[in-house]
PDB file as gemmi writes it, atoms N, CA and C in Angstrom:
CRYST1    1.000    1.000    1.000  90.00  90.00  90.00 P 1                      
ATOM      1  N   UNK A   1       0.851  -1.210   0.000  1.00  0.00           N  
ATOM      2  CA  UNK A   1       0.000   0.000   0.000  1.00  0.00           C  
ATOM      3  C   UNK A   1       0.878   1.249   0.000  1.00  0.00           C  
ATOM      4  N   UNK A   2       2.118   1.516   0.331  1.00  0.00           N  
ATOM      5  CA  UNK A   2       2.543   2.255   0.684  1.00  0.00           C  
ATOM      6  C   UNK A   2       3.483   2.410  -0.528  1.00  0.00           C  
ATOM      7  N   UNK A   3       3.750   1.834  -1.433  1.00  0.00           N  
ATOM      8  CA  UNK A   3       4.248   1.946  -2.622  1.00  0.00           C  
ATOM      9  C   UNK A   3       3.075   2.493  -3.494  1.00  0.00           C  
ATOM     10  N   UNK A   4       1.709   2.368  -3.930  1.00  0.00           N  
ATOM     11  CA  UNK A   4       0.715   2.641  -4.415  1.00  0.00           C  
ATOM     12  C   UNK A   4       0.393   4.467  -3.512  1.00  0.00           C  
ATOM     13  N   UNK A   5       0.260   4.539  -2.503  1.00  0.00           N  
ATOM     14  CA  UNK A   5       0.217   5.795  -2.093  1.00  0.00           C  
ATOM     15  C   UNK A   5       1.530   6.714  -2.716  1.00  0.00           C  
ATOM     16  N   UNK A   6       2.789   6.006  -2.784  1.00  0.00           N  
ATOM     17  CA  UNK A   6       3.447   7.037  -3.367  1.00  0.00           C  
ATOM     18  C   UNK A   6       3.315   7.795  -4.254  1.00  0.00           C  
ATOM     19  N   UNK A   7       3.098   6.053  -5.355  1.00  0.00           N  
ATOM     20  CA  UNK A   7       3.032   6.278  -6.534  1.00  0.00           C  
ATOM     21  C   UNK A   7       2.026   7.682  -6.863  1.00  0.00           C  
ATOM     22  N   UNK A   8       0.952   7.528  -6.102  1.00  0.00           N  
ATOM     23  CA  UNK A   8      -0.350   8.640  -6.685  1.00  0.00           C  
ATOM     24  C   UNK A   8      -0.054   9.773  -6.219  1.00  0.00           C  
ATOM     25  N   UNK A   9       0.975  10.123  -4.301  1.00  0.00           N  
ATOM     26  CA  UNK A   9       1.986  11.254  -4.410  1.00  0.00           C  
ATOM     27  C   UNK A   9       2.227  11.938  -5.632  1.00  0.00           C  
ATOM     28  N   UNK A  10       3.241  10.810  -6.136  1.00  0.00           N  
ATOM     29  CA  UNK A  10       3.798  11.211  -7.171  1.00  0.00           C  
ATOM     30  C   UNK A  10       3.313  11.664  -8.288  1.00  0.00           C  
ATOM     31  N   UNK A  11       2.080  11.165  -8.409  1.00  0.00           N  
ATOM     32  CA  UNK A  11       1.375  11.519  -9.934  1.00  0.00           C  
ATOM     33  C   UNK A  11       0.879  12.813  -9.522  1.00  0.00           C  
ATOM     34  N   UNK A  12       0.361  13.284  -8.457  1.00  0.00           N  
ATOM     35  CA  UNK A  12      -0.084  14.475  -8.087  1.00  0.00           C  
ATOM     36  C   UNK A  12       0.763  15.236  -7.619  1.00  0.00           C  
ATOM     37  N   UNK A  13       2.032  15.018  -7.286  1.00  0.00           N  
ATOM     38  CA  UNK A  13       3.220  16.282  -7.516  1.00  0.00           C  
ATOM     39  C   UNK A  13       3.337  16.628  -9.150  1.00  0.00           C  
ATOM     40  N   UNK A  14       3.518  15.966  -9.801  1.00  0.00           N  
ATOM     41  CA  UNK A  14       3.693  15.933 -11.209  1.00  0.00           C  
ATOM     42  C   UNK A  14       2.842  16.714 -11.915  1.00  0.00           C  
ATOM     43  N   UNK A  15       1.633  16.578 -11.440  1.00  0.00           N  
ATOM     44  CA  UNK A  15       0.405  17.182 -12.553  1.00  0.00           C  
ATOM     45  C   UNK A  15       0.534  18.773 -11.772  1.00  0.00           C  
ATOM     46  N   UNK A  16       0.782  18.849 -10.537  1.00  0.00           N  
ATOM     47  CA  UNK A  16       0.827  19.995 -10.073  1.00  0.00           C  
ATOM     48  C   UNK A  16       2.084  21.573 -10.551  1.00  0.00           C  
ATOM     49  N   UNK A  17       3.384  19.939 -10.971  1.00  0.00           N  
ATOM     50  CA  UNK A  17       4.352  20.913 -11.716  1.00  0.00           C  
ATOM     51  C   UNK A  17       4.163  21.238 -13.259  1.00  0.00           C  
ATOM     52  N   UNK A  18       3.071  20.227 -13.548  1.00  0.00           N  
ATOM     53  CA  UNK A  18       2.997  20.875 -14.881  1.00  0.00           C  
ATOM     54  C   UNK A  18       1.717  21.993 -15.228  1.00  0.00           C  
ATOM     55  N   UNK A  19       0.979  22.309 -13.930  1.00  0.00           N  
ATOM     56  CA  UNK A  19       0.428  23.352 -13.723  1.00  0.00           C  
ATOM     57  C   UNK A  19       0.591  24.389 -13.549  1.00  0.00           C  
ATOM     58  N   UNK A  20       2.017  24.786 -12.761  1.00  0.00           N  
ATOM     59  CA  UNK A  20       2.683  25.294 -12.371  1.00  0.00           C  
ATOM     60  C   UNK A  20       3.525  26.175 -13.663  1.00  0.00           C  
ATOM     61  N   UNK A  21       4.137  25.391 -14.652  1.00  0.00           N  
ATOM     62  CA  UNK A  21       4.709  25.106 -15.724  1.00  0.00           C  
ATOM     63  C   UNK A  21       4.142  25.681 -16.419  1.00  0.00           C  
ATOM     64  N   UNK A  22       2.867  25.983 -16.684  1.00  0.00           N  
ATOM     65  CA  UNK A  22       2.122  26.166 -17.751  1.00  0.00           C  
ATOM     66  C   UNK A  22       1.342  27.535 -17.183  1.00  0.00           C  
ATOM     67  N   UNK A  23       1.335  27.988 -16.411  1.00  0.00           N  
ATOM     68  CA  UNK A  23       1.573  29.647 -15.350  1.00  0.00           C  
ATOM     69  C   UNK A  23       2.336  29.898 -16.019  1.00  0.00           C  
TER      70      UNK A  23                                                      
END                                                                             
């Protein structure tokens, strides 16, 4: 579980830098 929570961490840091990115 705690590999799967990262993972979606991760997908939602990501979408956040390419939000960010695109500011």
């Amino acid at each position: 579980t705690h590999v799967s929570d990262t993972s979606v961490v991760l997908s939602m840091d990501n979408n956040r830098n390419l939000d960010l990115d695109s500011i």
